[in-house]
ZADO-1210 file (C-alpha; in nm, 4 decimals, padded with zeros to 6 digits):
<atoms>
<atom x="06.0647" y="-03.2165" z="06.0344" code="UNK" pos="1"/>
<atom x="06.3393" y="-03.0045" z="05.9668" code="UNK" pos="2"/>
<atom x="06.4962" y="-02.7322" z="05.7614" code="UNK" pos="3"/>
<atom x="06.8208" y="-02.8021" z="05.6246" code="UNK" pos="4"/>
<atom x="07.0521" y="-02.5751" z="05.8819" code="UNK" pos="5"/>
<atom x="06.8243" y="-02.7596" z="06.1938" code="UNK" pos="6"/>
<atom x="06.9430" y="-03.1437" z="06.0393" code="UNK" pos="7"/>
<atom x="07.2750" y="-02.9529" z="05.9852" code="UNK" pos="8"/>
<atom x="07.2996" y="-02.8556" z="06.3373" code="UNK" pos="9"/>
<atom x="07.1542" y="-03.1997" z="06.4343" code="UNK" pos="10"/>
<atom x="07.4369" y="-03.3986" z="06.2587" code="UNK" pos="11"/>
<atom x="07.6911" y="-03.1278" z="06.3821" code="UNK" pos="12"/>
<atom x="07.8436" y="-03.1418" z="05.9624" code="UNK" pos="13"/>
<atom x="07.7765" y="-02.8188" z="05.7318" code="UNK" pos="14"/>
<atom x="07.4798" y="-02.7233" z="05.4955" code="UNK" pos="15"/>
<atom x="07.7219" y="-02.7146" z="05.2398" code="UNK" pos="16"/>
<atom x="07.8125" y="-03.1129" z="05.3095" code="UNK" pos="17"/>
<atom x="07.4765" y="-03.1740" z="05.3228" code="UNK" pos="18"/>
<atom x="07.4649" y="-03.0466" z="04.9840" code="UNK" pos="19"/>
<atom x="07.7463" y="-03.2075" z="04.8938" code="UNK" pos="20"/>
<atom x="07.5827" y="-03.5552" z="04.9516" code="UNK" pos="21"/>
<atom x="07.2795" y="-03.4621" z="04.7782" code="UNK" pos="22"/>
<atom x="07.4817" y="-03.4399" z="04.4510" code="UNK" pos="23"/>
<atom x="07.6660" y="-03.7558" z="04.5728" code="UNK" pos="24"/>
<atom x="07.3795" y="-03.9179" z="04.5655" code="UNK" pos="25"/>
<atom x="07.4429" y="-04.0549" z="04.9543" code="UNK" pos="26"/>
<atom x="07.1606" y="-03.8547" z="05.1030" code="UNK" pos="27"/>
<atom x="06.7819" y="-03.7846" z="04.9476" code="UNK" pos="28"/>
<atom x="06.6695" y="-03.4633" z="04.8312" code="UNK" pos="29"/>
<atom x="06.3314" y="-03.3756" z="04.9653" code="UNK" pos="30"/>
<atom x="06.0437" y="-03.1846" z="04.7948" code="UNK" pos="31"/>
<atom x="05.9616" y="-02.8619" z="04.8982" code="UNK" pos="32"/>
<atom x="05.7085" y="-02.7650" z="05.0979" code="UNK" pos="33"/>
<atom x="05.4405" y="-02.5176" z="05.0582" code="UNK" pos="34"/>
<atom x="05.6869" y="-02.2632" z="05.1652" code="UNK" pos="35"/>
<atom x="05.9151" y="-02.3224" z="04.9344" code="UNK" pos="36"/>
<atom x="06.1884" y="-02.4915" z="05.2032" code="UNK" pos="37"/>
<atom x="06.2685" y="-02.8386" z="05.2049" code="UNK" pos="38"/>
<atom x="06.2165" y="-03.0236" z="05.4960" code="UNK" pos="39"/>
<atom x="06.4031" y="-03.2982" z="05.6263" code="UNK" pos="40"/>
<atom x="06.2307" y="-03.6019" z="05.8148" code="UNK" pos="41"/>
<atom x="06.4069" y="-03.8425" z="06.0927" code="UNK" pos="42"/>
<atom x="06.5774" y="-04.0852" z="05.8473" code="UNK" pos="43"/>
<atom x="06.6692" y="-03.8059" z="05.6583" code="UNK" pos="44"/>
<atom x="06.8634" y="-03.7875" z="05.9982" code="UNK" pos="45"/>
<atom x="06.9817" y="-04.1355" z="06.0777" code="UNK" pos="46"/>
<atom x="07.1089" y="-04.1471" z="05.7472" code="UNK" pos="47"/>
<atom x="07.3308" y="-03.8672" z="05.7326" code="UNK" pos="48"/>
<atom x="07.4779" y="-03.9391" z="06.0831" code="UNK" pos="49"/>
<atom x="07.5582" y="-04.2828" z="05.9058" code="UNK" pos="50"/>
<atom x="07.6996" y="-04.0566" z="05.6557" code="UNK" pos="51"/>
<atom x="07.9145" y="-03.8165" z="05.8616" code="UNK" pos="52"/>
<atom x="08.0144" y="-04.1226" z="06.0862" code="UNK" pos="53"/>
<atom x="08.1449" y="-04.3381" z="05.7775" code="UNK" pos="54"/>
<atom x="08.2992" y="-04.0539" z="05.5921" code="UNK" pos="55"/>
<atom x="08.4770" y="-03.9903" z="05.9879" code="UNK" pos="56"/>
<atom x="08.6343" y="-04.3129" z="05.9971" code="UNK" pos="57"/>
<atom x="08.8262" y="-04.2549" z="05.6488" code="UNK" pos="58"/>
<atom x="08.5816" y="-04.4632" z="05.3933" code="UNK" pos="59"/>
<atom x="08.5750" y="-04.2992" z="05.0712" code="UNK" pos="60"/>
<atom x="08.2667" y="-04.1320" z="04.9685" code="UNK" pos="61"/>
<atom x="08.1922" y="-04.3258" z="04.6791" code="UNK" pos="62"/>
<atom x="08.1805" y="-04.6270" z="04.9395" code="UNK" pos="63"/>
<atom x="07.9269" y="-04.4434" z="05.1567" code="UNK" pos="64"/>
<atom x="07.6106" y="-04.5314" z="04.9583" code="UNK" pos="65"/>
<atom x="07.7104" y="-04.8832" z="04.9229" code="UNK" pos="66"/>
<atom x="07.7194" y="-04.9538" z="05.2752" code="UNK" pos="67"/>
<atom x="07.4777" y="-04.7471" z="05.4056" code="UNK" pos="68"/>
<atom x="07.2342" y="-05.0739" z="05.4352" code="UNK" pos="69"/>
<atom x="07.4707" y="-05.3142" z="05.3743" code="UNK" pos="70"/>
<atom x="07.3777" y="-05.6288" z="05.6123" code="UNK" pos="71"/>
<atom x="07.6216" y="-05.6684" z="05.9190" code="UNK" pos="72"/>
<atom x="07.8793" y="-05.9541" z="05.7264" code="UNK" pos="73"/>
<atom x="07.9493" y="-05.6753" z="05.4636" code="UNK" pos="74"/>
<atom x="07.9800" y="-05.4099" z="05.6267" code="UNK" pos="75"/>
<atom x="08.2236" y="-05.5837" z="05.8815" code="UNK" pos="76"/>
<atom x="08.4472" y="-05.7421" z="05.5537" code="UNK" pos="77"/>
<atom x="08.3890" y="-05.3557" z="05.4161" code="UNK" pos="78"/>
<atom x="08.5280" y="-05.1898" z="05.7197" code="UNK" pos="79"/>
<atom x="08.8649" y="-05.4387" z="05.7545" code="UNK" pos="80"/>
<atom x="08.9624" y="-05.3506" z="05.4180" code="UNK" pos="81"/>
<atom x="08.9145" y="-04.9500" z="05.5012" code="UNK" pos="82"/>
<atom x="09.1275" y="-05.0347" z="05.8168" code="UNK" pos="83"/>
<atom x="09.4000" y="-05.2275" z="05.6297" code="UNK" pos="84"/>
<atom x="09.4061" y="-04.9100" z="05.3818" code="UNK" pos="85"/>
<atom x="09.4175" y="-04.6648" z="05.6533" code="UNK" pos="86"/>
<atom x="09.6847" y="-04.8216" z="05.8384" code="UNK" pos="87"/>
<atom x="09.9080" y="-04.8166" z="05.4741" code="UNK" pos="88"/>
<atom x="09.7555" y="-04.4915" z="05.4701" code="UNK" pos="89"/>
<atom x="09.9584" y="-04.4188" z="05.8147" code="UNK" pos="90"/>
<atom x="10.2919" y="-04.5859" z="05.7804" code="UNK" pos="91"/>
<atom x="10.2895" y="-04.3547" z="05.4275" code="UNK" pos="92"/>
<atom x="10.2641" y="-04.0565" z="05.6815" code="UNK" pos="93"/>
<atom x="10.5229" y="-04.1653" z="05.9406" code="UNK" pos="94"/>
<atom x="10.7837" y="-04.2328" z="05.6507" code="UNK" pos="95"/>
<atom x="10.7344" y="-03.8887" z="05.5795" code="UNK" pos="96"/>
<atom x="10.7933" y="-03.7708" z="05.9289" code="UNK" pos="97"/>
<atom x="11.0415" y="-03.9368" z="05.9753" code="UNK" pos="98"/>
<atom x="11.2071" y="-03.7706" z="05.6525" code="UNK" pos="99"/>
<atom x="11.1034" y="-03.4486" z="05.7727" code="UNK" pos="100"/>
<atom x="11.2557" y="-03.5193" z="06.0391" code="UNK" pos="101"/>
<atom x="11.5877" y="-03.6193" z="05.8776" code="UNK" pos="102"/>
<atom x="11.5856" y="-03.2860" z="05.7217" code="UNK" pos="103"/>
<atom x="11.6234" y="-03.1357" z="06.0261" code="UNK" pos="104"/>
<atom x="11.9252" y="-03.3215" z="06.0688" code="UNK" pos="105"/>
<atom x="12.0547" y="-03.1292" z="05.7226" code="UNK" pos="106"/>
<atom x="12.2894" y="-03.3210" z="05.4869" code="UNK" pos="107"/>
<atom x="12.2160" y="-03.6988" z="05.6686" code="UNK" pos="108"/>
<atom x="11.8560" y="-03.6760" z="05.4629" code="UNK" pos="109"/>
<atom x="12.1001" y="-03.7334" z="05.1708" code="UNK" pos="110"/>
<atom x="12.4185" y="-03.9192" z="05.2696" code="UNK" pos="111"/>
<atom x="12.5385" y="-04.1414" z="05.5065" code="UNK" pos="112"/>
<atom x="12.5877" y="-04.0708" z="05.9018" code="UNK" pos="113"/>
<atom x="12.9736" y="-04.1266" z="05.8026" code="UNK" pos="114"/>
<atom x="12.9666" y="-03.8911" z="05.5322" code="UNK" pos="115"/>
<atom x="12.7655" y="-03.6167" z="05.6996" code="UNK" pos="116"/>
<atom x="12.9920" y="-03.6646" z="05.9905" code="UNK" pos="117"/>
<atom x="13.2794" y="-03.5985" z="05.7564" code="UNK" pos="118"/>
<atom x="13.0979" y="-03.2393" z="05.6164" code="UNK" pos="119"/>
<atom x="13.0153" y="-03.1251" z="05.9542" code="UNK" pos="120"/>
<atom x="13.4290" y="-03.1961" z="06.0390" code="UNK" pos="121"/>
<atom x="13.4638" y="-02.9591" z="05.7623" code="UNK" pos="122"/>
<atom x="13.2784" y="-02.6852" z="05.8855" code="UNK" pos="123"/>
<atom x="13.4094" y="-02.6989" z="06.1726" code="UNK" pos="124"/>
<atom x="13.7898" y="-02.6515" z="06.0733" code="UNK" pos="125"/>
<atom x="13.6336" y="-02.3672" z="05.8262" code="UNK" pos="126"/>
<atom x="13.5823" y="-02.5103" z="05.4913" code="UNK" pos="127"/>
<atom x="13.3720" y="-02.2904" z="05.2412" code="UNK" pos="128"/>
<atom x="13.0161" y="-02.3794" z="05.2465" code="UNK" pos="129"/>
<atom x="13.0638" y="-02.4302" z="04.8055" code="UNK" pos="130"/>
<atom x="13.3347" y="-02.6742" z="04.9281" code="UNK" pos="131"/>
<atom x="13.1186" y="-02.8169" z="05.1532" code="UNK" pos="132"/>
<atom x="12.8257" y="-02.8408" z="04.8829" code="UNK" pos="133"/>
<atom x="13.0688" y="-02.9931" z="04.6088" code="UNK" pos="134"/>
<atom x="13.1620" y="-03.3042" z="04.8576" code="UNK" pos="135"/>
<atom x="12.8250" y="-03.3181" z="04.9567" code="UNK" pos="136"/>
<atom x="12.7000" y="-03.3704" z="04.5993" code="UNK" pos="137"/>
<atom x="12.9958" y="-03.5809" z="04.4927" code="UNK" pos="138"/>
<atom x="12.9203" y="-03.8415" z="04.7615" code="UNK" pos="139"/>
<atom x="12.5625" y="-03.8438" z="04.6909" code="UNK" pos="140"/>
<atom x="12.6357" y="-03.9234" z="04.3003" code="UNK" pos="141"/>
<atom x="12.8722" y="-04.2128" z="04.4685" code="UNK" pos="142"/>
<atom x="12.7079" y="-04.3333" z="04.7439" code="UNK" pos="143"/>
<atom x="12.4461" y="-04.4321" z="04.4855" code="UNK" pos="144"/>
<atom x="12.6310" y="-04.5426" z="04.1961" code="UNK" pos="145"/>
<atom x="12.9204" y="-04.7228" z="04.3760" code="UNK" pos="146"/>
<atom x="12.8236" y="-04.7722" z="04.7822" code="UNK" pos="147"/>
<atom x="13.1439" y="-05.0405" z="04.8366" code="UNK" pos="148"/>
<atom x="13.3550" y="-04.7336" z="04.7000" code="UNK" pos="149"/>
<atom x="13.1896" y="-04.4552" z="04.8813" code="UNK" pos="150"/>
<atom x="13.2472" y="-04.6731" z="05.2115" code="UNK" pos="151"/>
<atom x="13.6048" y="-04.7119" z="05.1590" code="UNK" pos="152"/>
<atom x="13.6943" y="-04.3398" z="05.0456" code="UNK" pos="153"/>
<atom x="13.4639" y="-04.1874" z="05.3197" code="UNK" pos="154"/>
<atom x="13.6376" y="-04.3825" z="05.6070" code="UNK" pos="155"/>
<atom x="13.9875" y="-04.2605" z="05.4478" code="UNK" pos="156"/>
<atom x="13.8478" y="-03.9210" z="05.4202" code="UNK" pos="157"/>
<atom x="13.8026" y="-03.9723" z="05.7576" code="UNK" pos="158"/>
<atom x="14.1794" y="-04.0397" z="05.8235" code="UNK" pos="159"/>
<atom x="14.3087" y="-03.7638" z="05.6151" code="UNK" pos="160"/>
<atom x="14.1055" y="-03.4855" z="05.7495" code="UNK" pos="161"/>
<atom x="14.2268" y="-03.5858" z="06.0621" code="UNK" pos="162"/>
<atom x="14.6281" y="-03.5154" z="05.9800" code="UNK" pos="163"/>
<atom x="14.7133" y="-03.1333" z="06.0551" code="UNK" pos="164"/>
<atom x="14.9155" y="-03.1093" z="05.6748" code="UNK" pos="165"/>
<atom x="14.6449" y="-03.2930" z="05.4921" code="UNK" pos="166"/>
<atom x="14.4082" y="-03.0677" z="05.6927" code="UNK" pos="167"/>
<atom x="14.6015" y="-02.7320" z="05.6200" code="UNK" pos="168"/>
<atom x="14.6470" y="-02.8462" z="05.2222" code="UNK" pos="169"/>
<atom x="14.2901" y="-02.9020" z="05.1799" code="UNK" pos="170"/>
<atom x="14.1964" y="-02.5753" z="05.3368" code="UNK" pos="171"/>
<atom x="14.4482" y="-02.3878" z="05.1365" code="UNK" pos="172"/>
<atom x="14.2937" y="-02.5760" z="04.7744" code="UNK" pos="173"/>
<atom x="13.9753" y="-02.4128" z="04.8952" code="UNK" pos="174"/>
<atom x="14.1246" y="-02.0726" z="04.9742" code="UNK" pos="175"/>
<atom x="14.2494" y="-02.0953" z="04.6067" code="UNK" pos="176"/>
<atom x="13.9378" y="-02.1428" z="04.4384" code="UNK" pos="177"/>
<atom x="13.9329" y="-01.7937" z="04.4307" code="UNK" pos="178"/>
<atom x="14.2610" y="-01.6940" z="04.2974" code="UNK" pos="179"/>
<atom x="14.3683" y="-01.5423" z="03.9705" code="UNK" pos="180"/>
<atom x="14.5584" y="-01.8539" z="03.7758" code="UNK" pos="181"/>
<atom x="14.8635" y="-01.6523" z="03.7885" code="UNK" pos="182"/>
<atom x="14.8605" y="-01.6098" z="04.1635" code="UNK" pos="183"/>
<atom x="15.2171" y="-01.6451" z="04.2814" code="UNK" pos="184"/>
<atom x="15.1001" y="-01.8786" z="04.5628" code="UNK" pos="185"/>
<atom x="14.9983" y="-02.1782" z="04.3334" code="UNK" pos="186"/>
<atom x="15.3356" y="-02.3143" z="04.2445" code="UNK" pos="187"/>
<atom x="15.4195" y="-02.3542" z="04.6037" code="UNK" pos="188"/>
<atom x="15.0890" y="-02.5129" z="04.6424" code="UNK" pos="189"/>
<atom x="15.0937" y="-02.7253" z="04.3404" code="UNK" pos="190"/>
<atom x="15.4513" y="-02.9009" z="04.5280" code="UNK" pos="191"/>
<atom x="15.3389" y="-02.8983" z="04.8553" code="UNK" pos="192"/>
<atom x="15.0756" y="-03.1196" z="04.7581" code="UNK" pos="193"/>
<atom x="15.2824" y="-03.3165" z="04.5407" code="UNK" pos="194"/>
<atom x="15.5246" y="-03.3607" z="04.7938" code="UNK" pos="195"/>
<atom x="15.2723" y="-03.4996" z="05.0654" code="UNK" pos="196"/>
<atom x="15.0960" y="-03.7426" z="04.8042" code="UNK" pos="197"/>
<atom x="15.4212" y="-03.8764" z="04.7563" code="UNK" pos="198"/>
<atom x="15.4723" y="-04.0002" z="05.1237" code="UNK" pos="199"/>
<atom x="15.1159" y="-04.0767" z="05.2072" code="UNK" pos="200"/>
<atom x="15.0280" y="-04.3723" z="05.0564" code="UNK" pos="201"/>
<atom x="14.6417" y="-04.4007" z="04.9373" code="UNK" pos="202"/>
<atom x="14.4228" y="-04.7214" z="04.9821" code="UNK" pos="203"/>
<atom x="14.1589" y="-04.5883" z="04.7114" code="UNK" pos="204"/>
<atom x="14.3951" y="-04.5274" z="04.4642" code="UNK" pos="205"/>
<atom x="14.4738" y="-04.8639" z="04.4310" code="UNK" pos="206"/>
<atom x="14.1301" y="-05.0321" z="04.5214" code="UNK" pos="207"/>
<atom x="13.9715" y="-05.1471" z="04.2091" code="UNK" pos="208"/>
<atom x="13.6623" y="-04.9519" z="04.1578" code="UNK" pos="209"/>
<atom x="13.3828" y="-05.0940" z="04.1057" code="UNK" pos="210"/>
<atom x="13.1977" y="-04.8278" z="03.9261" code="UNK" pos="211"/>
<atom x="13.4700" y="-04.5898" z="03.7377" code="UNK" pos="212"/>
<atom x="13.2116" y="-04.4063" z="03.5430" code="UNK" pos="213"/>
<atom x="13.1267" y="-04.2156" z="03.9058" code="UNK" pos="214"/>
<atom x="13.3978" y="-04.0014" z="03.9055" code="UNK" pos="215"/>
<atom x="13.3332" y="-03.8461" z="03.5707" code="UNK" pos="216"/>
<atom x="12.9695" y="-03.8493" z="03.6337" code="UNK" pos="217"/>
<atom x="13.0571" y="-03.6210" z="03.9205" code="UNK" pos="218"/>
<atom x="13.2748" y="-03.4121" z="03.7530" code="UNK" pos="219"/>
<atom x="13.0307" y="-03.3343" z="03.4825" code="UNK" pos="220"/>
<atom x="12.7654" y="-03.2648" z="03.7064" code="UNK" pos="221"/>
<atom x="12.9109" y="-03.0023" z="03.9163" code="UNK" pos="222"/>
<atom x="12.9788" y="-02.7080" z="03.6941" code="UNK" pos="223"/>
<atom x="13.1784" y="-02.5362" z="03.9822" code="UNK" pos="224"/>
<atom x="13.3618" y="-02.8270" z="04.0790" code="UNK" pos="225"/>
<atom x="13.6607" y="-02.6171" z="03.8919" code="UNK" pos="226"/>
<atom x="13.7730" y="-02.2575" z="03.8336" code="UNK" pos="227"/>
<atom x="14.0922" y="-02.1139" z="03.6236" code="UNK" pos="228"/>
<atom x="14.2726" y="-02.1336" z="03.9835" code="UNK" pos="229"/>
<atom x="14.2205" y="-02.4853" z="04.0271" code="UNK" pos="230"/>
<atom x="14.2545" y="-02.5601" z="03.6198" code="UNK" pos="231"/>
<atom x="14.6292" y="-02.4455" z="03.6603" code="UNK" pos="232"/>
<atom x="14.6964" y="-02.6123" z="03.9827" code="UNK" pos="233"/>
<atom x="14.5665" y="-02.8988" z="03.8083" code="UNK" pos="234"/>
<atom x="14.8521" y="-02.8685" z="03.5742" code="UNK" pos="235"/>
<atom x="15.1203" y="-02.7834" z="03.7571" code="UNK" pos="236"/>
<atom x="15.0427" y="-03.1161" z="03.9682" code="UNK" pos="237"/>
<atom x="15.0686" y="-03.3405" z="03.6593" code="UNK" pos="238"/>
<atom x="15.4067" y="-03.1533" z="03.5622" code="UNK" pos="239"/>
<atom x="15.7213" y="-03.3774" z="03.6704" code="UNK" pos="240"/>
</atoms>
């Protein structure tokens, strides 16, 4: 016989489990003794090692009891079908490793390995991370909406970034996000980057895109996309 922290011991599980399974209704109470303490016999024993090996192996508790004496062909069919859920139950778990580990990697949990490529290209010629964060938002809105698009602008992206007065341009549009919309530089600015647009020509301007709601979906969704520097450059750009 034994007292309830002996079988505890025994099965190496808790008192509190054993508990637990009393109000499960996987393991028999016993009476009390004379003493007052409840004592626990041998298949009081067997049965929660049967218990504590089950619940081991992943089956549910509310499985337990059923297949406690289940005959051999049941118990087998029983413990395929635990097996086939534990192995969904695994691939769930590497997915989500494997996006952990992605986030490691930073912005390629959320865009492509082309268009991370492109953000880390400019960080590295010293872009402002809320530049940086606008791109990376606008090609997540388009790599969903419109992936044929995104493809084609990222790879020119690519090519642009990669000429020096493209490269200075873009870096000087950043700069001016912070301006007062009467600095004296923005004029210059505003033809400067007229003036290169006009001998560069652009194969996304004239693709046909295939989802032209992006762009303003973009637009609207980044409240700093803009600022009362970039309002007026916008401006003086569409000015003849």
């Amino acid at each position: 016989m034994f007292t309830i922290g002996q079988l505890a011991n025994y099965a190496g599980v808790t008192t509190k489990a054993i508990r637990h399974y009393h109000e499960r209704g996987l393991l028999p109470e016993p009476g009390r003794d004379s003493s007052g303490y409840r004592r626990y016999t041998a298949k009081h024993a067997i049965d929660l090692v049967k218990i504590r090996t089950l619940a081991r192996a992943g089956v549910p508790l509310a499985r337990i009891k059923d297949l406690l004496d289940a005959d051999p062909d049941i118990l087998t069919a029983a413990v395929t079908e635990i097996d086939l859920d534990l192995q969904d139950r695994i691939a769930q778990l590497e997915r989500l490793r494997d996006q952990l580990t992605q986030l490691q990697g930073g912005d390629q949990l959320y865009v492509s390995p082309e268009v991370a490529d492109h953000l880390d290209t400019l960080r590295d010629i010293g872009v402002s991370e809320r530049q940086i964060q606008l791109e990376r938002d606008g090609w997540i809105l388009m790599q969903t909406a419109s992936p044929e698009d995104a493809a084609v602008w990222i790879a020119e992206k690519h090519e642009l970034i990669a000429d020096p007065e493209f490269r200075a341009l873009y870096l000087e549009h950043d700069a001016a996000y912070g301006w007062s919309p009467d600095d004296p530089r923005l004029p210059g600015l505003a033809d400067r980057t007229r003036d290169w647009f006009a001998r560069h020509h652009s194969r996304s301007e004239t693709r046909l895109v295939q989802n032209p709601a992006v762009a303003r979906l973009a637009q609207q969704s980044q409240p700093e996309a803009s600022s009362p520097a970039w309002t007026r450059l916008t401006r003086l750009l569409r000015e003849d």
